[in-house]
N, C-alpha and C positions, 0 to 999 in steps of 0.2 A: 741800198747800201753802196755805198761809192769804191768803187774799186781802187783798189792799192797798185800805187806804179813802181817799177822796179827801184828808183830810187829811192820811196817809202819804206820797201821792203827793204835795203840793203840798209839803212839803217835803224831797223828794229831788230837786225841781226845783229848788228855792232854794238848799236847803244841800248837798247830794248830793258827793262828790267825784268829779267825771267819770270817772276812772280805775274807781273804784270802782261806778260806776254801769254802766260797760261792761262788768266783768268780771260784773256779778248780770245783765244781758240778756245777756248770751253763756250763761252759764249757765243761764237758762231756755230758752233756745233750741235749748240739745243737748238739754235733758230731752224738749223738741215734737219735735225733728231729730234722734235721735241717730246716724242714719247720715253726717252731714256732708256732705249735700249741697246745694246753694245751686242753686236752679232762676231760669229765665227763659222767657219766652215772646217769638215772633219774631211780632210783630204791626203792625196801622198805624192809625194815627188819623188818620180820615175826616171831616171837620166840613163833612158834607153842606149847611151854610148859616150864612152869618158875620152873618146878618139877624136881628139881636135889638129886642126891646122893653126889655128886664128893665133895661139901664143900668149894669150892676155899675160902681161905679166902680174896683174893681181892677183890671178887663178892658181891655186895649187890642185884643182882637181884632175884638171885634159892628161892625156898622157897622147904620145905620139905613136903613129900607127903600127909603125914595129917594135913599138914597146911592149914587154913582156907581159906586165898587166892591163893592158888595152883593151877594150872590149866591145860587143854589140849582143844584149840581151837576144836572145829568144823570144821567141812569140809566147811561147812554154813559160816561162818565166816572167815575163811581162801577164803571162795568166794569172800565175800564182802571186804574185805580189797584187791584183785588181784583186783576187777572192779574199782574199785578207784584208784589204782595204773594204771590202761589202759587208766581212766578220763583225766588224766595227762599228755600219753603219754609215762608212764614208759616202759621200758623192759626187766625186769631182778627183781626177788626177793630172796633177801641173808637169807635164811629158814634155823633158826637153830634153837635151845635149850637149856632148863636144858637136861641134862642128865638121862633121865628118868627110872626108874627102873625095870619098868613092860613091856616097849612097843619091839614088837619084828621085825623083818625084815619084816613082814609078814603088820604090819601096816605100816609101812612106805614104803611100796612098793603101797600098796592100794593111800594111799596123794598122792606119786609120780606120779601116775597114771591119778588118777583125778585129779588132775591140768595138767598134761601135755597135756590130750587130751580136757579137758574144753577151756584151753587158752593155743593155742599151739605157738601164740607168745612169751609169755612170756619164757626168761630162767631161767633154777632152778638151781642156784647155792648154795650149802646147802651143811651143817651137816659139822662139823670142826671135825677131827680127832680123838676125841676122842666119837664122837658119833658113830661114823664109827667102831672105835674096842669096843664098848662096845657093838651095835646092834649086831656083831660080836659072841660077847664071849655070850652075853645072848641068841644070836638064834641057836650056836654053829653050827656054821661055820666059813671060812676062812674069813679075811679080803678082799681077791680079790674076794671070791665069793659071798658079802654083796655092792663092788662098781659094779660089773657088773649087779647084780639082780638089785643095784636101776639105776643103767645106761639105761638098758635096757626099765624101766617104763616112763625113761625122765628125771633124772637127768643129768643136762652137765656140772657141775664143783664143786670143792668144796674149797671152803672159809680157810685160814690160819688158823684162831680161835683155840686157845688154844697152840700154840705155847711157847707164854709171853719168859718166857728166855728156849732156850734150855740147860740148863747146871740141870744137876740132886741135882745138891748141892742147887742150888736155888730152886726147884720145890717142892723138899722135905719141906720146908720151908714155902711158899706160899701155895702150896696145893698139900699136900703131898699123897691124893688118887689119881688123875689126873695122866694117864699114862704117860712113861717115855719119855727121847728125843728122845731114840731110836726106840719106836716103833709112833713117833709122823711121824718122818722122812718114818719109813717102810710105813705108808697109804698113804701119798705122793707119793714116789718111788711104791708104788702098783697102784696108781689112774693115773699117767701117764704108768706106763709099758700096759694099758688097755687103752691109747688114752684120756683118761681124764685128762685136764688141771686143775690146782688150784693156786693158791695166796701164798704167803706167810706172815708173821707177827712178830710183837715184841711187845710186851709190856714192856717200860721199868720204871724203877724209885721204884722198891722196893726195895730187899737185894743184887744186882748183881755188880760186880765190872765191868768195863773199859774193863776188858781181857774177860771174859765171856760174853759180850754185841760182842766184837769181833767175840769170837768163834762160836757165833751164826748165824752171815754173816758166816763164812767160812762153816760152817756145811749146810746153805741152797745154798752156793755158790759151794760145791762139788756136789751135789746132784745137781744142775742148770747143770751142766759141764754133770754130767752122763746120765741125762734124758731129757733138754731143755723144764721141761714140766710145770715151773712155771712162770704166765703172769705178775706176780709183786709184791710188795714189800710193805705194807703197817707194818708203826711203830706206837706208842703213848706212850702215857706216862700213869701211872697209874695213874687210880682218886680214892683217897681214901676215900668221904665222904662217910661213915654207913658202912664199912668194917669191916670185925673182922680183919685185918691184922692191920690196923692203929690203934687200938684197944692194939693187942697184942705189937706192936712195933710205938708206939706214936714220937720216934724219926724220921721215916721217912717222908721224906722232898718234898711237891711239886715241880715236875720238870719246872726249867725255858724256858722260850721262845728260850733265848740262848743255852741252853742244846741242847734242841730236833733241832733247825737250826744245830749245830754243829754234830749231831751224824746223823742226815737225810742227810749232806754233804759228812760225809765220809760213810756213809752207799753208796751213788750215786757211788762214786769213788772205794768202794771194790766191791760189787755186778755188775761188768763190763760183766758181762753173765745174768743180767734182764734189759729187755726191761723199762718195767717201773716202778715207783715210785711212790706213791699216796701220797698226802698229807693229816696229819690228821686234819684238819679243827675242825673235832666233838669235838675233847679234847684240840684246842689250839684256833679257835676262829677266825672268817674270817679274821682276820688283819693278825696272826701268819697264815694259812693259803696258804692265798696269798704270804706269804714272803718266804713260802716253796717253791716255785715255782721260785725261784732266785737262793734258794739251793740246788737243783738237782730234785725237783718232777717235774713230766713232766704232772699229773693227777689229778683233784681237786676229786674225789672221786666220792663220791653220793651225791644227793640232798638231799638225807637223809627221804625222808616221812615220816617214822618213827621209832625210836631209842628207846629200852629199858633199854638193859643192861648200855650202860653207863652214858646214864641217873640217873639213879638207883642210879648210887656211884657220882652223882653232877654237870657232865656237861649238860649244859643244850642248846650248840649253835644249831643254827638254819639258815638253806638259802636255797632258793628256784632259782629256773634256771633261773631267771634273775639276781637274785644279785650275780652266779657263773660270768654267761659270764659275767659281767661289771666288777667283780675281776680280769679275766684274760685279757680282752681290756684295763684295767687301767695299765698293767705292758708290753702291747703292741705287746702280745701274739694275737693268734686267737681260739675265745674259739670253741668247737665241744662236741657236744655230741655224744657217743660213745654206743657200747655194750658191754657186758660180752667178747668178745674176743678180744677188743680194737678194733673194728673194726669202723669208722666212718660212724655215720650215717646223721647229719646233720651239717652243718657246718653254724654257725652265722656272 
């Protein structure tokens, strides 16, 4: 199959007819899936501390350090929410944060630890990138020597998060302390050269043009080619509700249903070197969802236990593992839940 070059992509984003664009990512997507099965994982997101510096301004979840509801879970607490998540059957919790200003590798080696040998089912897929070089720069040491130290305690993957657009023009903008794209890419390319798999992401729908939304597949799609060490591709769309970004820039417009089918299509078709594609359900709503899955997602995500951050700025959807499998039985798929490595564990 002949690879799509950015400028193919950038006008099947413009000119593309939807219909048409959905039926060529369904079609790539039996050629990756052709057993027609559409997987999930039963998991919870853990945002062991809402205490950030970083300021994103699309963020309505951080609160700052002396702010009154600021916080840093417990060990206690971080238990009790793992044994609820086991109540269920889950296996996997997506552990991340504010970005916190005080806590150093030396804490987050300790969590790591004790959860990994408390519940050593469970996998810990944690800390997005920028927590990564910031544990880093505050405990000073190397980035490689910050993923193996929590590798080593039980960490085995980490989450795309903080991504949003890799183009520095944009970032500056949106949140202009958050490091750059180039050093978002080096803790990726660092966490796979160390055998460690992660995700990738996008958030799109704030100040980014068409070409930039492009460049950002190519940028994780070179980086796919050099290291094969990322398991998939998760997009959304930004939610602006209690943002200071929507705030400062009141013109920005929520992204349609059509948008996000249309760029999750060709995002299927450029990223021809990821296995899979998740759909985001959380920010578009089990209809939109499900319809992702015609347009190249092969993965309904998570069950979602529990969601704060995007919550926070106004989505509010909700579904539990039986109204997944009936989402994907109703489009005649076969649903499976899955692990952290895509790996099937039970099939409905």
């Amino acid at each position: 199959m002949k690879r799509i070059s950015i400028d193919e992509a950038l006008d099947l984003i413009q000119n593309g007819d939807l219909k048409t664009l959905g039926d060529m990512a369904y079609k790539r997507k039996k050629e990756l899936h052709p057993d027609g099965v559409t997987t999930f994982v039963v998991d919870r997101n853990i945002n062991y501390t809402n205490v950030c510096w970083v300021d994103c301004k699309f963020c309505a979840f951080y609160r700052h350090e002396k702010e009154d509801d600021g916080y840093i879970l417990t060990f206690e607490q971080i238990d009790q929410k793992i044994e609820e998540l086991l109540a269920i059957g889950g296996t996997q919790i997506l552990f991340q944060g504010g970005v916190h200003p005080k806590l150093e590798i030396e804490w987050y080696e300790a969590l790591v630890e004790h959860i990994h040998q408390k519940y050593p089912t469970i996998t810990i897929h944690g800390f997005s990138a920028i927590e990564i070089d910031y544990i880093a720069r505050r405990s000073k040491i190397t980035i490689e020597e910050t993923l193996k130290r929590l590798q080593a305690k039980g960490l085995s993957s980490i989450p795309g998060a903080g991504a949003e657009i890799l183009s520095d023009r944009v970032r500056d903008i949106i949140a202009p302390k958050k490091l750059d794209k180039d050093t978002w890419l080096e803790v990726h390319r660092t966490a796979h050269k160390i055998g460690m798999k992660s995700t990738a992401t996008m958030m799109f729908g704030t100040v980014e043009t068409d070409k930039e939304i492009v460049e950002h597949w190519d940028y994780i799609r070179q980086l796919q080619d050099e290291t094969g060490g990322f398991r998939a591709f998760i997009m959304w769309s930004f939610q602006s509700a209690n943002t200071q970004l929507k705030k400062e820039i009141p013109t920005i417009q929520k992204q349609s249903s059509n948008r996000y089918l249309r760029l999750l299509a060709v995002a299927r078709l450029f990223l021809d070197n990821f296995p899979n594609i998740q759909s985001s359900w959380v920010t578009q709503g089990s209809y939109i969802g499900q319809m992702a899955l015609l347009y190249g997602a092969n993965d309904l995500g998570s069950t979602m236990m529990e969601e704060n951050v995007v919550s926070a700025a106004g989505a509010t959807n909700a579904m539990n593992q039986n109204e997944m499998i009936q989402l994907i039985r109703d489009i005649g798929e076969y649903p499976a839940k899955r692990n952290t490595a895509y790996e099937i564990l039970e099939r409905f």
